[in-house]
C-alpha positions, 0 to 999 in steps of 0.5 A, a space after each residue: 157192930 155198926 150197920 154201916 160198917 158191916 156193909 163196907 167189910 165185904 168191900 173187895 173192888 179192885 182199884 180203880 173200879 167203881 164200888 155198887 151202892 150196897 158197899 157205901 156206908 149208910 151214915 148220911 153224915 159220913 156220906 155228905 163228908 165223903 161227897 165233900 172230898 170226892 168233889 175236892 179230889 175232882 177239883 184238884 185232879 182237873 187242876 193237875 191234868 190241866 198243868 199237865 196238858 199245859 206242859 205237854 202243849 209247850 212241850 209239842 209246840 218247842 219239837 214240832 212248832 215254828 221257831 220264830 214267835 207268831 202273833 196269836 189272833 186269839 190271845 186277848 190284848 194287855 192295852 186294847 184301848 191302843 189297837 182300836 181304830 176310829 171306826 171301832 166304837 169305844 166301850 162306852 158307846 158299846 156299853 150305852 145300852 147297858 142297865 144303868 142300875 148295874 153297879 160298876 166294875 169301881 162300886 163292885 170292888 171298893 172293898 177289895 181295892 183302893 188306897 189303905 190309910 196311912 198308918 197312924 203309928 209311923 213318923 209324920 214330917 211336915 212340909 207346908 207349902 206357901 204362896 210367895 210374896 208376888 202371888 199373894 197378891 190379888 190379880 183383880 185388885 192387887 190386895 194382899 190375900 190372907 190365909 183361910 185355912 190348908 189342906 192336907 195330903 199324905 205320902 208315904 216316903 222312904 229313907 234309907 236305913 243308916 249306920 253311924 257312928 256312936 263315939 263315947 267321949 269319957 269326960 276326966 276330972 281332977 281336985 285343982 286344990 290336990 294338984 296344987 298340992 302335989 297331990 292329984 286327986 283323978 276321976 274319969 266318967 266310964 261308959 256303960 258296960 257294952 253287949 260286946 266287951 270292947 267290941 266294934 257294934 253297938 247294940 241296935 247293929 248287933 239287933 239289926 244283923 240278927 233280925 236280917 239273918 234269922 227273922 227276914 232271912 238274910 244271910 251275912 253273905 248278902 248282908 255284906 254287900 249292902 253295909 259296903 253300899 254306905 262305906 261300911 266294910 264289915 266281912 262275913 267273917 267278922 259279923 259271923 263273930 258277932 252273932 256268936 257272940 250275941 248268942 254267948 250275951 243272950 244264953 242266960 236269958 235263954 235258959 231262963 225262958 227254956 226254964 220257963 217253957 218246961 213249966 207248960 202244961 202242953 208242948 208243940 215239938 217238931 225238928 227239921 234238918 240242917 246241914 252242918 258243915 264238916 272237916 273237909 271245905 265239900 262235907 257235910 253231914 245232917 245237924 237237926 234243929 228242934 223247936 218247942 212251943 210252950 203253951 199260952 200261959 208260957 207264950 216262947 217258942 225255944 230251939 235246941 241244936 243237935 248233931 243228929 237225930 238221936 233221942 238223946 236230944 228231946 230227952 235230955 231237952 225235955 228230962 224235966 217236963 211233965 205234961 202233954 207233948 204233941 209231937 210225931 210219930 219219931 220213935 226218939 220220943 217212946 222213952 218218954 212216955 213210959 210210966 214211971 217206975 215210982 208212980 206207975 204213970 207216963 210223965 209225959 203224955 202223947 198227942 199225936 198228930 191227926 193231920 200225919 195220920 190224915 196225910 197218909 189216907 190222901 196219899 193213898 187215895 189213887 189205889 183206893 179211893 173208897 176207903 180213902 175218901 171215908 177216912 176223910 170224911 170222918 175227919 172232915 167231921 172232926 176238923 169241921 167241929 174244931 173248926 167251930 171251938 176254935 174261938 170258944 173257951 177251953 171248957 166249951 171247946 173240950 165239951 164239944 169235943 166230948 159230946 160229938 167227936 169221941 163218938 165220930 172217932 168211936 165209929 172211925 176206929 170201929 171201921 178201921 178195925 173191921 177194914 183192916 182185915 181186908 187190906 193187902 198187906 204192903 199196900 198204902 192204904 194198909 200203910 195208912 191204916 197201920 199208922 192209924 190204928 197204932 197211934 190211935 191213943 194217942 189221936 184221940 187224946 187231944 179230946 182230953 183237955 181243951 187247951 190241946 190240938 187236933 194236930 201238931 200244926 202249930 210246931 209244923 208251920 214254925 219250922 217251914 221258917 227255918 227252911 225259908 232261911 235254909 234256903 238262904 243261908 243254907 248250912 251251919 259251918 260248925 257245932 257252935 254255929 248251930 248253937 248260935 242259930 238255935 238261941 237267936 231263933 228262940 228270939 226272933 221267932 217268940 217275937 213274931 209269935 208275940 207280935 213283937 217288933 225284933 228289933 227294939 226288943 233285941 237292942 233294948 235287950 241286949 242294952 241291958 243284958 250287961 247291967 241286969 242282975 241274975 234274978 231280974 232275967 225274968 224281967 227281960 222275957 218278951 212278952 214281959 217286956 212287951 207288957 213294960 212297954 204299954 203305957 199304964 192307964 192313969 
């Protein structure tokens, strides 16, 4: 047994009390990780107890205060050039006796201030400004001045977003030597087929509504009223419409990218809650969203709608993967990864979240700073080393995992065992260290391959999209409504994961959509159809 971790066995201070030297680990590194997270508890207790003083400040000053504002003589002013009097000496004559080699306030922060250039990629309209007839003239000598060259200057300006109507006017013809006959012979041009049949929208409004609602988070609701602002009257109701039928014209595709992402070596998933509107206008009960991350070589993000949060939804979803999956400790998810009879091995295989585990050593540190601030050494350690492979290749990066974070978790997982013993048992750093050591395959398996990831962070930030717009629109209002969100997400968020503008993607695809054969689907993938729009080198 490690030196160190037999000194911290006999560890038995009582919350709150500052341990002696001989029950600190002997390992400096783990020492220096230690110092690191104490220093940012203390920062980040001082931050606390000053908003709490604040508070209790504003608190004492609306019980025991003066009703009525008064001037503070030591709050400093938002405009002091406005209150100095003659007699005061303005800043620069205060400031005449400075060093005139110290840089200026301006030089310190031109690289953190100043007028960004124009973007070159938007639209340039030129307007030329010219000298009339009268002023061409010369003043002195009365010649007609010429030209010698302009000077340019950029302004960025706005033009309000439009809508417009599209008229199809379908052109008819007829044989005049038929008709003679008594024979017409009649032929009309027919428009192309539309993303609705026989729908009011065109493609680039269907687009619109759903970047609005599920990629800036704006509900119909809102929507509304800003399509009223330009004569358009077009009800929730009706635009609700719309995007179930979008989703309908979108679902082919959607499968196919769902068939693409299943083929991953490794999959991010997570699932939030959502309320899902019931028979009674006030009842509601909890829907789930799942998302799925496919990795690079299958760069989509899809969704999946549930009623609830039975682990019939991840194994129906993921019946035919195999692979990596990181995902969280859910109990929904065991049935996956139990070996297969025929084969005798998982064919999915866990990769737990280290940032979950790390999560609940944090939250106990109140009740015991000691063992807390360890645990976070050690994975100050851990992290600080992904930090440095972020940008390496995946070999070099599961190289360095290999070669110095299995050993740090090695050590890690020899101290959880032996401090385990010494924990009361429904404490929350016995709660921490339950969840470790019960997880603790699948923490260390992100070391196996170098294309997984220390935690399931990836899957985490994802879904704080989706609260962004819960907030907004707040719940779904039937099953398919549910389902409806979970395939215009897929979109909107594999395009933001692509760096792709949603809208011209969903217009240009939901143009085609109609037109498009089954086994050319695969052309319309986004990041397919992102490679498409690149013009090619000659």
């Amino acid at each position: 047994m490690p030196e160190h971790i037999s000194n911290t066995a006999t560890l038995t201070a009582a919350p709150g009390s500052l341990p002696d030297a001989e029950h600190l680990p002997d390992d400096p590194a783990i020492l220096k990780r230690m110092v690191l997270e104490l220093i940012a508890t203390l920062a980040e207790t001082r931050h606390e107890r000053e908003q709490l003083q604040h508070r209790i400040n504003l608190l004492l000053e609306r019980i025991y205060g003066r009703r009525s504002e008064r001037f503070d003589a030591n709050q400093p002013l938002l405009f002091p050039d406005l209150n100095q009097s003659a007699d005061t000496p303005a800043p620069a004559a205060l400031n005449a006796t400075a060093d005139t080699d110290a840089p200026s306030s301006k030089q310190k922060n031109r690289h953190q201030h100043g007028r960004k250039p124009v973007p070159k990629n938007l639209l340039h309209k030129e307007e030329h400004h010219r000298l009339s007839a009268a002023e061409l003239a010369c003043p002195t000598c009365g010649t007609q001045r010429s030209e010698i060259g302009t000077e340019t200057t950029s302004q960025l300006d706005y033009q309000p977003a439009s809508v417009f109507v599209r008229d199809h006017i379908e052109h008819k013809y007829a044989c005049p030597c038929c008709s003679k006959q008594g024979q017409p012979n009649f032929v009309a041009a027919s428009k192309p087929p539309q993303p609705l049949a026989k729908g009011l929208p065109g493609a680039g409004l269907l687009a619109f509504i759903i970047v609005s609602k599920y990629y800036d988070h704006m509900p119909l609701y809102r929507q509304e009223p800003m399509f009223e602002r330009q004569g358009l009257d077009l009800s929730r109701s009706t635009t609700c419409d719309w995007m179930a039928q979008s989703a309908h014209c979108l679902e082919p595709l959607y499968e196919v990218l769902k068939l693409e992402v299943l083929q991953s070596a490794v999959l991010w998933t997570d699932d939030t809650p959502v309320k899902l509107q019931g028979g009674e206008p006030d009842e509601t009960k909890k829907s789930r969203l799942w998302a799925y991350l496919g990795d690079a070589q299958h760069p989509y993000n899809v969704f999946d709608f549930t009623l609830n949060r039975r682990r019939d939804g991840p194994q129906k979803f993921l019946e035919s993967y195999r692979g990596y999956l990181h995902a969280d400790a859910f109990s929904g998810y065991d049935a996956l990864y139990f070996p297969v009879m025929e084969t005798g091995k998982a064919r999915i295989l866990e990769v737990a979240c280290n940032a979950h585990a790390r999560r609940k050593f944090y939250e106990a540190r109140a009740s015991d700073e000691l063992r807390s601030h360890q645990a976070l050494g050690y994975y100050r350690q851990l992290y600080e080393i992904e930090r440095q492979a972020k940008d390496l290749a995946a070999a070099v990066r599961l190289q360095m995992r290999q070669d110095l974070a299995v050993p740090i978790l090695n050590t890690f997982h020899a101290w959880l065992e032996v401090q385990d013993k010494e924990l009361l048992p429904k404490s929350p750093m016995k709660e921490a260290f339950t969840y470790a050591l019960n997880q603790w395959s699948a923490l260390c398996r992100y070391t196996e391959a170098g294309f997984l990831t220390i935690d399931n962070n990836l899957a985490e930030r994802e879904m704080k999209q989706i609260a962004i717009g819960r907030k907004n629109w707040l719940q779904f209002g039937s099953p398919q409504g549910g389902k409806t969100a979970a395939i215009l997400y897929t979109f909107t968020s594999t395009c933001r994961r692509l760096a792709i503008e949603p809208w011209a993607y969903l217009k240009d695809v939901l143009t085609r959509l109609p037109t498009t054969a089954a086994e050319q689907l695969a052309n319309l993938l986004p990041n397919r159809w992102q490679a498409a729009q690149k013009p090619t080198a000659t």
